[in-house]
C-alpha positions in Angstrom: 19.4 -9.2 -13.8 22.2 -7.7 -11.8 23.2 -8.3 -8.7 22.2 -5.5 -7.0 18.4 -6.7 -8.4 18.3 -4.2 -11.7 17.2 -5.3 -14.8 17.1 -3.5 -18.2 13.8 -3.4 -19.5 13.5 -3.5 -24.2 13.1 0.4 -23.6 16.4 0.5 -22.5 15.5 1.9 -18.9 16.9 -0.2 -15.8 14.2 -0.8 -12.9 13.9 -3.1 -10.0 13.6 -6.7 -10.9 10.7 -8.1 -8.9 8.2 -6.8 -11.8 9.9 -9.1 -14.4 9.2 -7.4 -17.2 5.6 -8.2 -17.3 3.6 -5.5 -19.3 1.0 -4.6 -16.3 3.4 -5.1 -13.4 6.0 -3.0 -14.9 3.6 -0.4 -15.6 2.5 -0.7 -11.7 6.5 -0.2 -10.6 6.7 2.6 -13.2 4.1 5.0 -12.9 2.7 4.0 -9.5 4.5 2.1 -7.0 6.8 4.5 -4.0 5.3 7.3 -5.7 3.5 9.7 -2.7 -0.5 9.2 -1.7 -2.3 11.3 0.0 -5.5 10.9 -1.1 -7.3 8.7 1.6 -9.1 6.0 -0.9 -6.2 5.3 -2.1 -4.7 5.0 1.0 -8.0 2.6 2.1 -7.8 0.7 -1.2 -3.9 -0.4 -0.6 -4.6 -1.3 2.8 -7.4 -3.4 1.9 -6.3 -5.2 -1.0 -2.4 -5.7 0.6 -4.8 -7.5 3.4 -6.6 -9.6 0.5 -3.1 -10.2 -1.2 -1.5 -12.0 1.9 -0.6 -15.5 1.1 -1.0 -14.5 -2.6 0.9 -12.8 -5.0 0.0 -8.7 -5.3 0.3 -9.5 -9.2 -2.9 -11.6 -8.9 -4.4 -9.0 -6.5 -3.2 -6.0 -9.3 -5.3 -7.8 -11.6 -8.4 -8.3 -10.0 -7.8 -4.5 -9.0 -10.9 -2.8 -11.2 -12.8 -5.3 -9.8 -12.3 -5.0 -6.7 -13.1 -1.4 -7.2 -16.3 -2.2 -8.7 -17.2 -4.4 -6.2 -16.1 -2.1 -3.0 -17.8 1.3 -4.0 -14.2 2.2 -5.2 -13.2 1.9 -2.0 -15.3 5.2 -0.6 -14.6 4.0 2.3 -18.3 5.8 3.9 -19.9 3.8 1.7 -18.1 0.7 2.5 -18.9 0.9 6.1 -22.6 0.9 5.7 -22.2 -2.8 4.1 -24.5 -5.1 5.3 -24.6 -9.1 5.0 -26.2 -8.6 1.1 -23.4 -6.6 0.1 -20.8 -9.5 1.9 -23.0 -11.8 -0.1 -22.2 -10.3 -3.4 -18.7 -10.2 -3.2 -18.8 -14.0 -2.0 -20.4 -14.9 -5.2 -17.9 -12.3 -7.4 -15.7 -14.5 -9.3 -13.6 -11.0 -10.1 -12.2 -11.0 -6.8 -10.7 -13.2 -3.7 -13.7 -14.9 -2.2 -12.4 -15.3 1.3 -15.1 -14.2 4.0 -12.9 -12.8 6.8 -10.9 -10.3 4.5 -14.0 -8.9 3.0 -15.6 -8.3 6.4 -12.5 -7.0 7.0 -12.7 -4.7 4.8 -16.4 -3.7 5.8 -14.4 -2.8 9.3 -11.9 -1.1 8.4 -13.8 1.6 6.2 -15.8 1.8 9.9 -12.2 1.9 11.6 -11.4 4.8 8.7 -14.4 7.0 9.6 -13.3 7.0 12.7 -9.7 7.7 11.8 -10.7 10.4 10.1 -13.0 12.0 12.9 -9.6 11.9 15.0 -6.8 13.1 12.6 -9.0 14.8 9.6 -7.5 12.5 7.2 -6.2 8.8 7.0 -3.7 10.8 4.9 -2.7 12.7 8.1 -2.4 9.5 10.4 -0.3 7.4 8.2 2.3 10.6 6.9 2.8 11.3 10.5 4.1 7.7 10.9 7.0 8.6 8.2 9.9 6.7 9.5 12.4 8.7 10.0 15.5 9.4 7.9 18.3 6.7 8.5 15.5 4.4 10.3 16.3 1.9 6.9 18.2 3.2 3.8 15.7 3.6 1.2 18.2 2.0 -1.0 19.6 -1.4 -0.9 20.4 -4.1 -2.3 17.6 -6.8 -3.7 18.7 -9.4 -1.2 18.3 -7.4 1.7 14.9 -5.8 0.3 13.4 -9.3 0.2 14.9 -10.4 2.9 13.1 -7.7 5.5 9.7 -7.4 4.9 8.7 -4.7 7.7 10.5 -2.7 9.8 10.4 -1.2 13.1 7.9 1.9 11.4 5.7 -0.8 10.0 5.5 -2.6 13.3 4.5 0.1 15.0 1.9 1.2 12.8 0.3 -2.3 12.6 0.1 -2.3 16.5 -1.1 1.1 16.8 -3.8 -0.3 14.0 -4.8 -3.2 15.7 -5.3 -1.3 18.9 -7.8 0.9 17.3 -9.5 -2.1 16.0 -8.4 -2.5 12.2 -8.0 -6.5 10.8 -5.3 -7.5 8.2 -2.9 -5.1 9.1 0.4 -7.0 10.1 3.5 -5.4 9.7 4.6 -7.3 6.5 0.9 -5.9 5.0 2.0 -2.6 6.3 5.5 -2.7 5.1 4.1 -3.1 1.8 1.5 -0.7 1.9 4.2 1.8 3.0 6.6 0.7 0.4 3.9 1.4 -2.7 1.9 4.6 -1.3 5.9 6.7 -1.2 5.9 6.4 2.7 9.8 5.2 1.7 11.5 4.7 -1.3 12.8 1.2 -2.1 13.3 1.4 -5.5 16.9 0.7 -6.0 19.9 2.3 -6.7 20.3 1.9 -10.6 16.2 1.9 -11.4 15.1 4.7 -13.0 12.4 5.7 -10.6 14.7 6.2 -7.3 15.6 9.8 -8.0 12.5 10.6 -9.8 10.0 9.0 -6.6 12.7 11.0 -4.3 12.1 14.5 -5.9 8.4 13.6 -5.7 9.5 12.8 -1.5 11.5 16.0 -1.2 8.7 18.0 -2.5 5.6 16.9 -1.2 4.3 19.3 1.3 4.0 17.2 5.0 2.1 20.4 6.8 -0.9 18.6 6.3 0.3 16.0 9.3 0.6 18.3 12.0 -2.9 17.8 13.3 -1.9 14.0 13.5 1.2 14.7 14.9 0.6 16.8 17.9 
């Protein structure tokens, strides 16, 4: 590892560090995380399972990913908000995934919180883009040091406040920072991986006219 954070992976390619080098988690870094969302489960699944990864590791939550999908309706977040006590049941007995009550009724909330997102804005796509921090807010690319060191920023902060005002759970801005960071809201791959320029053509090109009912 360097010491801007870069490691060279047996490919020959250098990425970010954090991943290790571990098969799966590489693969997340490589072909997933910073790269643009806009497709609202998505959005809805990262926001819910960055809630059930705090005080864990997202590795573990990664893993347990396709069953949390199978367990949350793929995270159609409709059908997630007509969840009754059965269906928080279940997923208290599903070994698959984290058992812990309060982030699986918060989950159950928060599709109803997204519903009603969506009546407002059109999209959860269209809420969360039109929080964008803007340009020079952070550098998208930093050193490893300073990348751990500040987990949210004054973007994420304000999103998690304007969340918890509309009633959303598990939404701090360290979750948010993080959901942010891996649905291409910045890019903090750094300078020397790989995926930085690649996850910042994807940035320059996607089209953001799809915010401006959110952001009038």
């Amino acid at each position: 590892m360097t010491a801007r954070g870069i490691i060279v992976g047996d490919d020959g390619r250098q990425r970010c560090a954090w991943h290790g080098n571990l098969e799966d988690y590489r693969r997340y870094h490589d072909d997933e995380w910073g790269r643009p969302v806009t497709d609202d489960f998505r959005l809805f699944e990262k926001i819910c399972l960055e809630g059930f990864q705090s005080g864990l590791s997202w590795l573990t939550i990664l893993r347990k990913r396709e069953n949390f999908r199978a367990a949350f309706a793929g995270f159609d977040y409709d059908r997630v908000a007509a969840f009754g006590d059965d269906d928080i049941a279940r997923c208290l007995a599903d070994p698959g995934i984290v058992r812990h009550r309060g982030k699986i009724v918060s989950t159950i909330n928060n599709a109803r919180r997204a519903q009603e997102m969506r009546a407002e804005f059109g999209s959860l796509a269209r809420y969360f883009w039109s929080h964008e921090p803007p340009a020079g807010e952070r550098p998208g690319v930093m050193d490893y040091e300073t990348l751990m060191a500040n987990p949210s920023t004054p973007a994420s902060t304000r999103i998690s406040k304007d969340l918890k005002k509309r009633g959303w759970t598990f939404v701090g801005p360290t979750t948010v920072y993080a959901f942010m960071q891996a649905m291409g809201l910045v890019n903090d791959h750094l300078e020397g991986c790989f995926c930085q320029p690649e996850v910042e053509t994807m940035r320059r090109a996607l089209d953001r006219r799809f915010t401006a009912t959110a952001a009038s």
